[in-house]
TIVO-851034 format. One record per residue (C-alpha): residue in three letters; x, y, z. Coordinates in nm, 2 decimals. Layout:
N
+------+--------+--------+--------+
! type !     px !     py !     pz !
+------+--------+--------+--------+
!  Ala !      X !      Y !      Z !
...
+------+--------+--------+--------+
***
This chain:
74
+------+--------+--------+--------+
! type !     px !     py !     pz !
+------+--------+--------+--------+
!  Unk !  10.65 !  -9.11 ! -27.39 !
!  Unk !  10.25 !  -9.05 ! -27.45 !
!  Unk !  10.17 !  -9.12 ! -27.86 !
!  Unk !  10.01 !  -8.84 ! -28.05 !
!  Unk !   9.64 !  -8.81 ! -28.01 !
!  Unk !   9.57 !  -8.85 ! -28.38 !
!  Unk !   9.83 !  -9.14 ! -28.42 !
!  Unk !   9.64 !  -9.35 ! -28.12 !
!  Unk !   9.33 !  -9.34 ! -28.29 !
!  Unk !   9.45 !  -9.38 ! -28.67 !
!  Unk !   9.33 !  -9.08 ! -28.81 !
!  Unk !   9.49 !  -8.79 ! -29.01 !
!  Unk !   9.52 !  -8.47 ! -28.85 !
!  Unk !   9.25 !  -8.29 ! -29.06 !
!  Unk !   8.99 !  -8.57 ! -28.96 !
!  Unk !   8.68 !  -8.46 ! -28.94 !
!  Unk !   8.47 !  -8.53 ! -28.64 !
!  Unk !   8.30 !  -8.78 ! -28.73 !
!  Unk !   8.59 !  -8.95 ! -28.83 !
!  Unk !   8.70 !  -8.91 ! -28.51 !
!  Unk !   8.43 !  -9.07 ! -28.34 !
!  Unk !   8.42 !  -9.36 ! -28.59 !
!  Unk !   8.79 !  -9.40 ! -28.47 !
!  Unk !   8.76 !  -9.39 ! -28.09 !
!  Unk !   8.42 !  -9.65 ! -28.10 !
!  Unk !   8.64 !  -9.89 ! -28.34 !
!  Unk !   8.93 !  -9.90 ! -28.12 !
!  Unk !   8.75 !  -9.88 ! -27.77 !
!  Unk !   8.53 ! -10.17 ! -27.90 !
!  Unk !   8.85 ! -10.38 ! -27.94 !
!  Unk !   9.03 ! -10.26 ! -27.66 !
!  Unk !   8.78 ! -10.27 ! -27.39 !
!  Unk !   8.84 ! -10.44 ! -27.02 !
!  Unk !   8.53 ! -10.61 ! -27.08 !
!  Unk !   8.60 ! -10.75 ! -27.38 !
!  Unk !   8.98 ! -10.84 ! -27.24 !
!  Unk !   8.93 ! -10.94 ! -26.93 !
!  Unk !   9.30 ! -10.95 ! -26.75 !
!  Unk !   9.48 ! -10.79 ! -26.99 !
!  Unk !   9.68 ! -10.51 ! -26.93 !
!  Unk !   9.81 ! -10.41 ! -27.20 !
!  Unk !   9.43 ! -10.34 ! -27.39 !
!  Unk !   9.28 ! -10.20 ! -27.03 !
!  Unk !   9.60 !  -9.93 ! -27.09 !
!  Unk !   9.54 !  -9.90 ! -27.45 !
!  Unk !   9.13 !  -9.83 ! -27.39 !
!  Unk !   9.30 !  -9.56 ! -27.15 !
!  Unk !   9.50 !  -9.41 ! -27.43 !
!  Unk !   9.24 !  -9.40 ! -27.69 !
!  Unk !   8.97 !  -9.24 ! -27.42 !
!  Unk !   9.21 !  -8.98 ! -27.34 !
!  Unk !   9.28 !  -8.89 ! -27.68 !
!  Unk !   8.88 !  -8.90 ! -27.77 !
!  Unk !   8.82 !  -8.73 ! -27.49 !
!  Unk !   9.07 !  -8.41 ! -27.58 !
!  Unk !   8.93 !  -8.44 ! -27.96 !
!  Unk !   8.62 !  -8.41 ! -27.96 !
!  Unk !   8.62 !  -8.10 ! -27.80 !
!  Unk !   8.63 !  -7.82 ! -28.06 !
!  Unk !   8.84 !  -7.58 ! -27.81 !
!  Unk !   9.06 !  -7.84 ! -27.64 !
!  Unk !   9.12 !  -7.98 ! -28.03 !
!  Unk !   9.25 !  -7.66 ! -28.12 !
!  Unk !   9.48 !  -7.62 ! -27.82 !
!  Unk !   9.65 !  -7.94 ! -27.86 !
!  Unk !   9.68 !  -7.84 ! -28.23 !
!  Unk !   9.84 !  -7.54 ! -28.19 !
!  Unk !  10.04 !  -7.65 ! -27.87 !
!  Unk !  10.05 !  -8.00 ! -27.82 !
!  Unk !  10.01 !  -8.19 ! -27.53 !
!  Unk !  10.15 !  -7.90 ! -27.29 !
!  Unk !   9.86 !  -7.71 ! -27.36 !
!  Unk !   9.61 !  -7.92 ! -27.17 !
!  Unk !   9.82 !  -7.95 ! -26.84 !
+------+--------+--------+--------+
***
């Protein structure tokens, strides 16, 4: 089962975007390969919270998964 978008970044649901993009650089800075070298479990995490930055930060795909959820974007 995939986490809520908001949830896997730590933010409230009426973040605004900058405090989404505060959110997603915090927790890709920790989770990163690069920085975990040969640890799965922070390269799948770094997945998670790209994914979830990546739907967002876009205004229109935002409101979908607002309205929807996650069935909305498939």
């Amino acid at each position: 089962m995939k986490r809520d978008y908001y949830e896997s970044l730590g933010i409230d649901r009426n973040a605004t975007a900058e405090d989404i993009k505060s959110a997603y650089r915090r927790e890709a800075l920790k989770h990163h390969p690069d920085r975990n070298p040969d640890d799965s479990k922070a390269e799948e995490r770094f997945k998670e919270v790209s994914n979830a930055y990546a739907v967002l930060s876009d205004p229109e795909r935002k409101q979908l998964y607002d309205e929807f959820g996650e069935i909305a974007l498939d």
